[in-house]
Predicted model as a PDB file, atoms N, CA, C, CB and O in Angstrom, pLDDT in the B-factor column:
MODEL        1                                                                  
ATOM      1  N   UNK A   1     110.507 134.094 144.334  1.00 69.00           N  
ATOM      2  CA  UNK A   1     110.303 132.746 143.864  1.00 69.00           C  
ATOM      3  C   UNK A   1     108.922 132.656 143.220  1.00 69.00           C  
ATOM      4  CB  UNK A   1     110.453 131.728 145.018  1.00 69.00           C  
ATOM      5  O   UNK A   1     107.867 133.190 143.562  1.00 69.00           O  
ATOM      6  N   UNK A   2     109.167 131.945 142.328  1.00 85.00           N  
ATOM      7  CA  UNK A   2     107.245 131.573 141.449  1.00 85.00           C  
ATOM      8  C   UNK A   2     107.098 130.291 141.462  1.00 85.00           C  
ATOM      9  CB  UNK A   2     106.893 131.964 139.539  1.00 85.00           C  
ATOM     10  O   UNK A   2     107.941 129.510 141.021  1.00 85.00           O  
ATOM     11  N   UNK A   3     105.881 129.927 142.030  1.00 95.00           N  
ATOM     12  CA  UNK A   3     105.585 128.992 141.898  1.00 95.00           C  
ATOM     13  C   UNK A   3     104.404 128.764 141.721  1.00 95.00           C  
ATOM     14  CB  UNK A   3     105.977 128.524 142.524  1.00 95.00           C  
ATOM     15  O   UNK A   3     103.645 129.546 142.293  1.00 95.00           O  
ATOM     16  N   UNK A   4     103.673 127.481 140.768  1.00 97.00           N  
ATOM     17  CA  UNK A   4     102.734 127.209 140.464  1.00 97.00           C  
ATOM     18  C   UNK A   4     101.919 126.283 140.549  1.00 97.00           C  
ATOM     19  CB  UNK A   4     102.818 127.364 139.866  1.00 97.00           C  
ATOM     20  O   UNK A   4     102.367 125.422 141.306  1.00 97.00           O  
ATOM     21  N   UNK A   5     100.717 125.969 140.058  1.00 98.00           N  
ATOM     22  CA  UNK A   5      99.872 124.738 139.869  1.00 98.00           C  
ATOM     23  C   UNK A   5      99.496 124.268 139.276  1.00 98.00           C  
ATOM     24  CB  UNK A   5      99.222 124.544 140.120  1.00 98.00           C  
ATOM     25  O   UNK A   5      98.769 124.976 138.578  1.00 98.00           O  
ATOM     26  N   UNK A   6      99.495 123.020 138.927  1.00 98.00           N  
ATOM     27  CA  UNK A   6      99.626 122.142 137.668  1.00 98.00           C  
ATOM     28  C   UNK A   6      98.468 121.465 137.756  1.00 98.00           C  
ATOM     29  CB  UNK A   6     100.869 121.167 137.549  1.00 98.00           C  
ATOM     30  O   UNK A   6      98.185 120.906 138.816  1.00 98.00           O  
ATOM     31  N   UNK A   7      97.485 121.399 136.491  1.00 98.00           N  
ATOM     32  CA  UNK A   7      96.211 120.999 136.664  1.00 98.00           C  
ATOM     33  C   UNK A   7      96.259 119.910 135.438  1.00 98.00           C  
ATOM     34  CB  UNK A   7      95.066 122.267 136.606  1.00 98.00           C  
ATOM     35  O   UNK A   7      97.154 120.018 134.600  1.00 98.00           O  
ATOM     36  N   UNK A   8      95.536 119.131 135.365  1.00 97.00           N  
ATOM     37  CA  UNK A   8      95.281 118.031 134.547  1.00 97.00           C  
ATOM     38  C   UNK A   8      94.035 117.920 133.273  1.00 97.00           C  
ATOM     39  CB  UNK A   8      95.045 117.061 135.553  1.00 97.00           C  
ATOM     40  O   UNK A   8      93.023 117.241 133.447  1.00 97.00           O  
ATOM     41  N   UNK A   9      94.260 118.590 132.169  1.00 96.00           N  
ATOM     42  CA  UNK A   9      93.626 119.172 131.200  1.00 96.00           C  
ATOM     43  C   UNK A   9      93.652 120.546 131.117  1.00 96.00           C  
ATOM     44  CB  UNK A   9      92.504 118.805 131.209  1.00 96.00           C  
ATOM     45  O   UNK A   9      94.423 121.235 130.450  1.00 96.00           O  
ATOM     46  N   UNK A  10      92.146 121.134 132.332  1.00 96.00           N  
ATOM     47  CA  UNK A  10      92.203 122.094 132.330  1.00 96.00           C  
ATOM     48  C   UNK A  10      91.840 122.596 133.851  1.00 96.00           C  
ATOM     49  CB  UNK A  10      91.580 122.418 131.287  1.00 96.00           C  
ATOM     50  O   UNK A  10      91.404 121.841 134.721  1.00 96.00           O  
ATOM     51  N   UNK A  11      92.085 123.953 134.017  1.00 97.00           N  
ATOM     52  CA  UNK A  11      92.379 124.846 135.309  1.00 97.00           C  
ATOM     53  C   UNK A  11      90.862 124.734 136.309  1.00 97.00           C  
ATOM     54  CB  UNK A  11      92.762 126.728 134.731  1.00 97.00           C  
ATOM     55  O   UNK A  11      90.045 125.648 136.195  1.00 97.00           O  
ATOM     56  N   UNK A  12      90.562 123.513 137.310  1.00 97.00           N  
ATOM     57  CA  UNK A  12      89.429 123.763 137.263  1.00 97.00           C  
ATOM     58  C   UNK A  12      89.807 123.034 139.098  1.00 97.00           C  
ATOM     59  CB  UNK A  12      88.334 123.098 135.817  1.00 97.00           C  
ATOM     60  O   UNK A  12      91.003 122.863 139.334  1.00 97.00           O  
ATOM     61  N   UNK A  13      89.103 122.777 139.891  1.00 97.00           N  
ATOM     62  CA  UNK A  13      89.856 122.746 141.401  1.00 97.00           C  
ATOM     63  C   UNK A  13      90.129 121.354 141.530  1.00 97.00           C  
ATOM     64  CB  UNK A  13      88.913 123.298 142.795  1.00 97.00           C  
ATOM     65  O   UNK A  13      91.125 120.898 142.091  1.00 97.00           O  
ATOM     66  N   UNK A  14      89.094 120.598 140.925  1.00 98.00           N  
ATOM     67  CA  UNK A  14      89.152 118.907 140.841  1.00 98.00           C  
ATOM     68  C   UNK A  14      90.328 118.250 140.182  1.00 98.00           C  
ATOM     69  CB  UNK A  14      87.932 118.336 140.013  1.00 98.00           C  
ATOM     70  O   UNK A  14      90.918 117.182 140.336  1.00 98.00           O  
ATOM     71  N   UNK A  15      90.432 119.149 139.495  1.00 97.00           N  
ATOM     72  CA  UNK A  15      91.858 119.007 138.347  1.00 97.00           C  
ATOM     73  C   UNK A  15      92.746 119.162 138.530  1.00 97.00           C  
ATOM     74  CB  UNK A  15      92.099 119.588 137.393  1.00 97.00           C  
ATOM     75  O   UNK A  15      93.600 119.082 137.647  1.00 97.00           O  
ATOM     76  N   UNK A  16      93.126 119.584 140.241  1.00 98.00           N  
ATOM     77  CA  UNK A  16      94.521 119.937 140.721  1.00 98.00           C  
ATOM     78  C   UNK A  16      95.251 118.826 140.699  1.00 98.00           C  
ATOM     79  CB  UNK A  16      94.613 120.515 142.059  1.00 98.00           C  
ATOM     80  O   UNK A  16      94.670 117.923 141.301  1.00 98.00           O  
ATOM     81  N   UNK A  17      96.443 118.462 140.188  1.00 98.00           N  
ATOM     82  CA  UNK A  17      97.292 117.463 140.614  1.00 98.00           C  
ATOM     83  C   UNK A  17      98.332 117.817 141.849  1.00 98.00           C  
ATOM     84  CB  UNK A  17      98.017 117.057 139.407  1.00 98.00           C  
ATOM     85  O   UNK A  17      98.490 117.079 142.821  1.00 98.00           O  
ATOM     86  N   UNK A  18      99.069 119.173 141.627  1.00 98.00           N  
ATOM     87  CA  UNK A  18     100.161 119.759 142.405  1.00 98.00           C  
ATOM     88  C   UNK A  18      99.968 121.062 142.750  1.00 98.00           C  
ATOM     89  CB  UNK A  18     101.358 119.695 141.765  1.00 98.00           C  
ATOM     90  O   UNK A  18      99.440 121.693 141.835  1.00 98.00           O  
ATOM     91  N   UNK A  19     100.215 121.747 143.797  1.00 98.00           N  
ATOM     92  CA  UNK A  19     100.325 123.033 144.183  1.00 98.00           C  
ATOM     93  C   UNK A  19     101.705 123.497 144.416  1.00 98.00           C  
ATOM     94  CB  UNK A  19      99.571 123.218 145.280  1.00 98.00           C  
ATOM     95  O   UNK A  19     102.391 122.505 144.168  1.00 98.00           O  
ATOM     96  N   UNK A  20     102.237 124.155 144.649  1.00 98.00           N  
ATOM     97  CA  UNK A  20     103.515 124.701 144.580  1.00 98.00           C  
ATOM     98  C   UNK A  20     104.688 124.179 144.244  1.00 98.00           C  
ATOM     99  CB  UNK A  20     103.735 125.088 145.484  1.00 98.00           C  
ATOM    100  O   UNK A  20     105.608 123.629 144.849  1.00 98.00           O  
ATOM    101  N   UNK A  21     104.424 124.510 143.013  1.00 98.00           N  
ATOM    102  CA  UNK A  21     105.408 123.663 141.982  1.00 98.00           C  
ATOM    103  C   UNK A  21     106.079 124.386 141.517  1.00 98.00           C  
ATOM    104  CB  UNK A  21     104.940 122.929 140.904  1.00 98.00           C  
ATOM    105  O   UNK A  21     105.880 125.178 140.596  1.00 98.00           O  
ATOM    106  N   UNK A  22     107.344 124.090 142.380  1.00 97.00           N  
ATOM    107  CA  UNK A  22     108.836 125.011 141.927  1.00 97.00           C  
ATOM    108  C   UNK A  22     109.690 124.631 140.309  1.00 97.00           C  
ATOM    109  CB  UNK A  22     110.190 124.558 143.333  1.00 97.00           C  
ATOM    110  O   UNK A  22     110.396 125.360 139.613  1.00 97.00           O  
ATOM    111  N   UNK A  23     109.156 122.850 140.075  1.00 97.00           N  
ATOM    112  CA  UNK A  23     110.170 122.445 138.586  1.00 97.00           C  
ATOM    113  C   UNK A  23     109.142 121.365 138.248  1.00 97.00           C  
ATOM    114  CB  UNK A  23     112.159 121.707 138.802  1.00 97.00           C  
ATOM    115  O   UNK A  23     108.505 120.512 138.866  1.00 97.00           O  
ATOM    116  N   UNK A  24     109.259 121.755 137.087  1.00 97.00           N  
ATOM    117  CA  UNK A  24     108.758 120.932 135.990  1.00 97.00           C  
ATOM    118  C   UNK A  24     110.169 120.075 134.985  1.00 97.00           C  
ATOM    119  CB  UNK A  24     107.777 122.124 134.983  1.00 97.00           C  
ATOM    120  O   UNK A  24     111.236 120.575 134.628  1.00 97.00           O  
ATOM    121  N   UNK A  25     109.851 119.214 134.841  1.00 98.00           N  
ATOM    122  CA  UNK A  25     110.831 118.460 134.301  1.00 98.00           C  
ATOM    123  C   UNK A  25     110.157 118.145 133.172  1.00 98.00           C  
ATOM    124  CB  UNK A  25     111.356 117.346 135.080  1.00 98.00           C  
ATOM    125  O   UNK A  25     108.966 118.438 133.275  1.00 98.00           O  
ATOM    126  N   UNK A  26     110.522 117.552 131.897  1.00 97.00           N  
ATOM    127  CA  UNK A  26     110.090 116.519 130.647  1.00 97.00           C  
ATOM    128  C   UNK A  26     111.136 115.520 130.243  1.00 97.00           C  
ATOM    129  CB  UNK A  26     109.763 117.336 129.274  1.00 97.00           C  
ATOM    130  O   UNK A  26     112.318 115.836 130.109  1.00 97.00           O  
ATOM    131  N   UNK A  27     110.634 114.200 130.036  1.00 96.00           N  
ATOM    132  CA  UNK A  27     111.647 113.505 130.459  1.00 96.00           C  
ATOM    133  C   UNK A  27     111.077 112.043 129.573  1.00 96.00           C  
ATOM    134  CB  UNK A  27     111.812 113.517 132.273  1.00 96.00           C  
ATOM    135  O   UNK A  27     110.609 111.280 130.418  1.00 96.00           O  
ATOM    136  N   UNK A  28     110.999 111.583 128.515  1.00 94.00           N  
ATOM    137  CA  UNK A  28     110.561 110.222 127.582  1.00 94.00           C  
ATOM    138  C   UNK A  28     108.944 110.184 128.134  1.00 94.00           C  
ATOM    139  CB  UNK A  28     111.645 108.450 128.027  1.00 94.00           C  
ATOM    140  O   UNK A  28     108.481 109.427 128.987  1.00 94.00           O  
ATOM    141  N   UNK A  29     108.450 110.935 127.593  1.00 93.00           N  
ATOM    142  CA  UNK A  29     107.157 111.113 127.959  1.00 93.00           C  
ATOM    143  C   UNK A  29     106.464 111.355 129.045  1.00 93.00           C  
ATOM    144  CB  UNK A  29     106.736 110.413 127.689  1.00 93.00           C  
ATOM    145  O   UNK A  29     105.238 111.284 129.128  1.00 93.00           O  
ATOM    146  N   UNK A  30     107.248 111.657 129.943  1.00 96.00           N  
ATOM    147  CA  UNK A  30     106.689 111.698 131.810  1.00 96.00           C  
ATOM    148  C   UNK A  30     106.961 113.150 131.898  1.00 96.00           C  
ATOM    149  CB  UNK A  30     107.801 110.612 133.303  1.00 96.00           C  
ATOM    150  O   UNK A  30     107.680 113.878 131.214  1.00 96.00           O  
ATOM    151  N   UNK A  31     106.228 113.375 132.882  1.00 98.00           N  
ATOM    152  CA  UNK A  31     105.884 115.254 133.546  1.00 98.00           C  
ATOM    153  C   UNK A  31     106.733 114.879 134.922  1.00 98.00           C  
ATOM    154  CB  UNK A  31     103.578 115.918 134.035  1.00 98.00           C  
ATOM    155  O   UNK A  31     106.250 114.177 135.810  1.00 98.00           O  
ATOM    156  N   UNK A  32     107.622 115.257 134.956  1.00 98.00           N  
ATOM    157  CA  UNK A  32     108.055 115.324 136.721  1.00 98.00           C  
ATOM    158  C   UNK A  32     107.501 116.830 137.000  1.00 98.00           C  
ATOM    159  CB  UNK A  32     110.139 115.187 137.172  1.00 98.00           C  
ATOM    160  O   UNK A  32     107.682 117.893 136.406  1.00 98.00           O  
ATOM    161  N   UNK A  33     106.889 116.536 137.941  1.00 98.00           N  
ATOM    162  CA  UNK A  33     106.469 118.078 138.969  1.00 98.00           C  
ATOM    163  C   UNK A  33     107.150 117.958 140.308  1.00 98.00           C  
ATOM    164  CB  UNK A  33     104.588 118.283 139.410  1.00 98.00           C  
ATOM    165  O   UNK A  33     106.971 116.973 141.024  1.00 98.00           O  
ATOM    166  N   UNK A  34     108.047 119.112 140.692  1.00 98.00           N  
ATOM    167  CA  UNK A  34     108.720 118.892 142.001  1.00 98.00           C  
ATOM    168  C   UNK A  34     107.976 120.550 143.252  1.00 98.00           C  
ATOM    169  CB  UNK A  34     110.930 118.929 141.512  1.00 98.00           C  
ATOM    170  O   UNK A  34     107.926 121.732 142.913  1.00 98.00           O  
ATOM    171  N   UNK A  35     107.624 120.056 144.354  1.00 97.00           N  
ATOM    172  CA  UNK A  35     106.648 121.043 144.918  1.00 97.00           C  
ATOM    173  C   UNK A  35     107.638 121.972 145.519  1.00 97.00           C  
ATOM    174  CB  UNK A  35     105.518 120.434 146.011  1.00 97.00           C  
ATOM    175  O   UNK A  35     108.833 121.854 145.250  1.00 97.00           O  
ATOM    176  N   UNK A  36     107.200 122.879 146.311  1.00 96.00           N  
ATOM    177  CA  UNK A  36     108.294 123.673 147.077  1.00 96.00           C  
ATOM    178  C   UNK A  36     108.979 122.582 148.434  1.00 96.00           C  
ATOM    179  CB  UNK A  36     107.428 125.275 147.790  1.00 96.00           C  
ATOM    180  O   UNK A  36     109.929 123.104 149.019  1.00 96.00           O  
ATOM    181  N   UNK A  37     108.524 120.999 149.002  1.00 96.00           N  
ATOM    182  CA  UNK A  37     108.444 120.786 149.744  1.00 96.00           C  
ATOM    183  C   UNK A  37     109.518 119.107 149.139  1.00 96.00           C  
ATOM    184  CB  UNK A  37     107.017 121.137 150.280  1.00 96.00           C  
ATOM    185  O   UNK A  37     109.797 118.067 149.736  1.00 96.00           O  
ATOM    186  N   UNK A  38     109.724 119.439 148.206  1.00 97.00           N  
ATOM    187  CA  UNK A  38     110.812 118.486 147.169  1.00 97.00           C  
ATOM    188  C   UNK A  38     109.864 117.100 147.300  1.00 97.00           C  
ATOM    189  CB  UNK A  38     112.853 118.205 147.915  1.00 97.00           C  
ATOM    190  O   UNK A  38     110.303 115.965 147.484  1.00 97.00           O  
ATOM    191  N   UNK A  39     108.578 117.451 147.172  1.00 97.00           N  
ATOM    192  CA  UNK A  39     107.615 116.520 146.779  1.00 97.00           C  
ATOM    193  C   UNK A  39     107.554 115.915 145.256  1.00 97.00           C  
ATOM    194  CB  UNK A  39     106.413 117.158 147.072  1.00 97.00           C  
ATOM    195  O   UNK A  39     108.047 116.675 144.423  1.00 97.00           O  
ATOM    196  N   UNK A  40     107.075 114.771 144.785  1.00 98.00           N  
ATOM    197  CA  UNK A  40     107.613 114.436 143.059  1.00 98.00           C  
ATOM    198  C   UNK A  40     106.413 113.937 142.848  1.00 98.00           C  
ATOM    199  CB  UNK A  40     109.029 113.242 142.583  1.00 98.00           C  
ATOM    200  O   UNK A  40     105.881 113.162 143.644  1.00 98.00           O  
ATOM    201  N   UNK A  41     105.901 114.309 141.818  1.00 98.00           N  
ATOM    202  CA  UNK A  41     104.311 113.329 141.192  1.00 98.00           C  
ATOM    203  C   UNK A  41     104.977 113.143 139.644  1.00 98.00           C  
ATOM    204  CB  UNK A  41     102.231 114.549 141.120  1.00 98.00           C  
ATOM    205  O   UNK A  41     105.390 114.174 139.113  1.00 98.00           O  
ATOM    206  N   UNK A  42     105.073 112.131 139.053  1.00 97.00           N  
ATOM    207  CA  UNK A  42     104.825 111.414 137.515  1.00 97.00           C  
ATOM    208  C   UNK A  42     103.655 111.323 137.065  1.00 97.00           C  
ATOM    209  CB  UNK A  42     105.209 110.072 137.360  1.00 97.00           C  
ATOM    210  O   UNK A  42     102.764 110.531 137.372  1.00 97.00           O  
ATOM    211  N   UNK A  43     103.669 112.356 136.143  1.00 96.00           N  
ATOM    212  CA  UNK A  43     102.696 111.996 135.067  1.00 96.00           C  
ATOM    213  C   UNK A  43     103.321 111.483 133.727  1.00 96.00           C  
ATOM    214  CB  UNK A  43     101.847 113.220 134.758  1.00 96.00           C  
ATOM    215  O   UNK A  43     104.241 111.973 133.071  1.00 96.00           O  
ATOM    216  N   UNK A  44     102.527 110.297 133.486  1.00 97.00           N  
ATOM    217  CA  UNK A  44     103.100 110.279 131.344  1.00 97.00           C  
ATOM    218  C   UNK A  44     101.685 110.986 130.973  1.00 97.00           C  
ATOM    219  CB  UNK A  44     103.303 107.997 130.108  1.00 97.00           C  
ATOM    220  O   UNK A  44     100.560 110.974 131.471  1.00 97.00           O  
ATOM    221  N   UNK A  45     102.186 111.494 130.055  1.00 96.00           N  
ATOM    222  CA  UNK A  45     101.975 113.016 129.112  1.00 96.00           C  
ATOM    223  C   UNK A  45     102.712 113.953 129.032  1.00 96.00           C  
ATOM    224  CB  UNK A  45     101.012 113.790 129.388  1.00 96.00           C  
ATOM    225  O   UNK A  45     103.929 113.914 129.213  1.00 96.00           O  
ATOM    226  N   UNK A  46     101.961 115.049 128.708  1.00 96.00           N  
ATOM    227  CA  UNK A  46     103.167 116.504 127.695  1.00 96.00           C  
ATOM    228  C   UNK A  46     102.164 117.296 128.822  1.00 96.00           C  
ATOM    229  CB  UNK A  46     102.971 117.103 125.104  1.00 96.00           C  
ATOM    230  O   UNK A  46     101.134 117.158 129.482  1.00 96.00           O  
ATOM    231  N   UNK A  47     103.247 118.209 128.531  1.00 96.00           N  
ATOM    232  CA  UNK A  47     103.046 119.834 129.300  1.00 96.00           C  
ATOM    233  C   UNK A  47     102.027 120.509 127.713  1.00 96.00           C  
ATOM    234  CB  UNK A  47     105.287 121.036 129.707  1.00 96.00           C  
ATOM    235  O   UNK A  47     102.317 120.470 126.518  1.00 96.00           O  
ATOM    236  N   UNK A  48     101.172 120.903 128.221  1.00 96.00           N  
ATOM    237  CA  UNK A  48     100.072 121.470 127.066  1.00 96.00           C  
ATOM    238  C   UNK A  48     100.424 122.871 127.247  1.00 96.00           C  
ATOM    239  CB  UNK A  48      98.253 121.154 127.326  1.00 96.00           C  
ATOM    240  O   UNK A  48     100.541 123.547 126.225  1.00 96.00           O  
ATOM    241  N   UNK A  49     100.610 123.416 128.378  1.00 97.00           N  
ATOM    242  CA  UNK A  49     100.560 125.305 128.745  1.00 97.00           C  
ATOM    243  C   UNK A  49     100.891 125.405 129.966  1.00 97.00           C  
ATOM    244  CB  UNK A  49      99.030 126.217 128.662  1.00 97.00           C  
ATOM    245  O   UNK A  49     100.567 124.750 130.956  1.00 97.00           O  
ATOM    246  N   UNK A  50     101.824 126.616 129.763  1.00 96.00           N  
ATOM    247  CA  UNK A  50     102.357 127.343 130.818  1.00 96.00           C  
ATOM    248  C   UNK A  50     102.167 128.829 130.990  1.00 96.00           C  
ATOM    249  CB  UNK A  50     103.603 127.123 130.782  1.00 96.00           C  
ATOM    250  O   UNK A  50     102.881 129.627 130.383  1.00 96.00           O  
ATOM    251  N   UNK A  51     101.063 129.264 131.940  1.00 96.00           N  
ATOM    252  CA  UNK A  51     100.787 130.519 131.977  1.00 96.00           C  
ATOM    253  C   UNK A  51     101.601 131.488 133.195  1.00 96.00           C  
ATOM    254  CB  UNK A  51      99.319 130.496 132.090  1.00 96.00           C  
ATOM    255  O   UNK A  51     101.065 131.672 134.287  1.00 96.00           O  
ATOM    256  N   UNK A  52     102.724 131.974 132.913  1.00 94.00           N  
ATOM    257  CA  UNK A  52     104.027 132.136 133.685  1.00 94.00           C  
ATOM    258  C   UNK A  52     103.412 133.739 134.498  1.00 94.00           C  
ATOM    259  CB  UNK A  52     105.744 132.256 132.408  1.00 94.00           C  
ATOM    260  O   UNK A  52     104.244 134.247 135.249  1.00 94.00           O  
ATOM    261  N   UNK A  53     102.256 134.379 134.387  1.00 94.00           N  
ATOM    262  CA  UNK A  53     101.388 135.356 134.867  1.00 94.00           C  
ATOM    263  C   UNK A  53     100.442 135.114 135.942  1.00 94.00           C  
ATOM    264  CB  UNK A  53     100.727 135.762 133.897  1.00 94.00           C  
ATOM    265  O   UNK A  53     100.376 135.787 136.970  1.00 94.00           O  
ATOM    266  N   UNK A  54      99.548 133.891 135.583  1.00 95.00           N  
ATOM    267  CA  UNK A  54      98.752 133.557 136.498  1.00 95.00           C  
ATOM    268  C   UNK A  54      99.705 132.432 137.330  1.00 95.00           C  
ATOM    269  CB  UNK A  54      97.346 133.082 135.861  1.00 95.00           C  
ATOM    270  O   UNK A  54      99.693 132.417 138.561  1.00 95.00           O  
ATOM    271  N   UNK A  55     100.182 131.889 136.877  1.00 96.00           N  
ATOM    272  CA  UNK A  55     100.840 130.357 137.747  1.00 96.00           C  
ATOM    273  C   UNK A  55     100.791 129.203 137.563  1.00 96.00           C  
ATOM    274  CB  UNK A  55     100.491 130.064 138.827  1.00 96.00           C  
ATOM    275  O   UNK A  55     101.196 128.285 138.275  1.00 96.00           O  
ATOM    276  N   UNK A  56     100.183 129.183 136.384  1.00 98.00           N  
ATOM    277  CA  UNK A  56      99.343 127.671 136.290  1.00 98.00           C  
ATOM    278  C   UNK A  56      99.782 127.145 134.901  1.00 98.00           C  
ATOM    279  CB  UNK A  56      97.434 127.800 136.344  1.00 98.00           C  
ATOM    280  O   UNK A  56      99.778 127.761 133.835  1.00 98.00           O  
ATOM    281  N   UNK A  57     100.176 125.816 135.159  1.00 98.00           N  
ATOM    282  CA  UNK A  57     100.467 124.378 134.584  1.00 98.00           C  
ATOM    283  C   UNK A  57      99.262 123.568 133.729  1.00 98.00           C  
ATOM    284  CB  UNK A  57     100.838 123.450 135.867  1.00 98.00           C  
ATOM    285  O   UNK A  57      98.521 122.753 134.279  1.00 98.00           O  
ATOM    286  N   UNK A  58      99.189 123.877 132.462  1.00 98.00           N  
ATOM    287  CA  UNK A  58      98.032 122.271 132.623  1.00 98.00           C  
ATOM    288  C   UNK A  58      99.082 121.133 131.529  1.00 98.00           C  
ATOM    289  CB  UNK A  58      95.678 122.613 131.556  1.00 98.00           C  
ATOM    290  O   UNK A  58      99.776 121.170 130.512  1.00 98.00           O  
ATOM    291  N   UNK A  59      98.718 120.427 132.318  1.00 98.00           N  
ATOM    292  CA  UNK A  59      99.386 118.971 131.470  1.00 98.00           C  
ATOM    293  C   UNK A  59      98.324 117.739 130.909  1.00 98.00           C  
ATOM    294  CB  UNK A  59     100.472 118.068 132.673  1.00 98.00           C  
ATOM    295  O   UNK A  59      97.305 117.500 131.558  1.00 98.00           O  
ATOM    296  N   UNK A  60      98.536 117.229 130.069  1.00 97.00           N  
ATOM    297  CA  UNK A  60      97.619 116.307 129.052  1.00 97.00           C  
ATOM    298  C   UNK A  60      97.878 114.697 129.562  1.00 97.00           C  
ATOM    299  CB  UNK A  60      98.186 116.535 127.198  1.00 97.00           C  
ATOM    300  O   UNK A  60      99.076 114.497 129.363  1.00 97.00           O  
ATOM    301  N   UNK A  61      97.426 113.796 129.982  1.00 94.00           N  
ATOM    302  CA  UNK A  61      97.785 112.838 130.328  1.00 94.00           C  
ATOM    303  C   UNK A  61      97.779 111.363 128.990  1.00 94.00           C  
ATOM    304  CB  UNK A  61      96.947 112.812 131.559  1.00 94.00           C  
ATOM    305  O   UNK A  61      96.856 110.746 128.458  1.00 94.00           O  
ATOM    306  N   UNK A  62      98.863 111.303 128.904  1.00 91.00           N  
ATOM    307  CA  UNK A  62      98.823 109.971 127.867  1.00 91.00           C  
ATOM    308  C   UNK A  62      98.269 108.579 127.786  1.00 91.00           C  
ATOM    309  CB  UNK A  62      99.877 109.634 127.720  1.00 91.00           C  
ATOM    310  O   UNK A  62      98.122 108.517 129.007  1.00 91.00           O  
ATOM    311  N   UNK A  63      97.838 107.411 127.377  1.00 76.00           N  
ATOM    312  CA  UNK A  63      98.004 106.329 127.711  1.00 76.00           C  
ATOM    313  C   UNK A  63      98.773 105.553 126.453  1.00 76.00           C  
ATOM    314  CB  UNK A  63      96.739 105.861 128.171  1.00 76.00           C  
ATOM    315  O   UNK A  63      98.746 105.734 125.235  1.00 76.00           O  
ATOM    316  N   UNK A  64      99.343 104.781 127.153  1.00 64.00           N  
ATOM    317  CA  UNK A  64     100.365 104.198 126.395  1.00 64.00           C  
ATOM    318  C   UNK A  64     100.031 102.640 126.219  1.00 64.00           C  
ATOM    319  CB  UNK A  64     101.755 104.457 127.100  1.00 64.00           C  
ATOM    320  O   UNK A  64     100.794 101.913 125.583  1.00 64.00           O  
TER     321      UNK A  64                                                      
ENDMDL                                                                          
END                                                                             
């Protein structure tokens, strides 16, 4: 299983939003992140990068 962490801009510890993040969703502008623990955080914004080596998520946050 891989799972990752999804940071908010960029990869930095303050910036963690989620840790073991089994699914990423995209969905009318919202980030669903689902954890290994079927935990759910919404973000509106886009998925910026997915580094499928190291593990890590960063997502861009919108305002609307």
């Amino acid at each position: 299983m891989c799972l990752s962490s999804v940071y908010k801009e960029q990869e930095k510890p303050e910036n963690l939003i989620l840790a073991n993040v089994q699914r990423i969703d995209i969905r009318d502008g919202q980030v669903f992140l689902t954890d290994l623990m079927e935990r759910q955080v919404v973000i509106e914004g886009e998925l910026v990068s997915v580094d499928l080596v190291e593990n890590v998520a960063i997502v861009r946050e919108t305002v609307r």
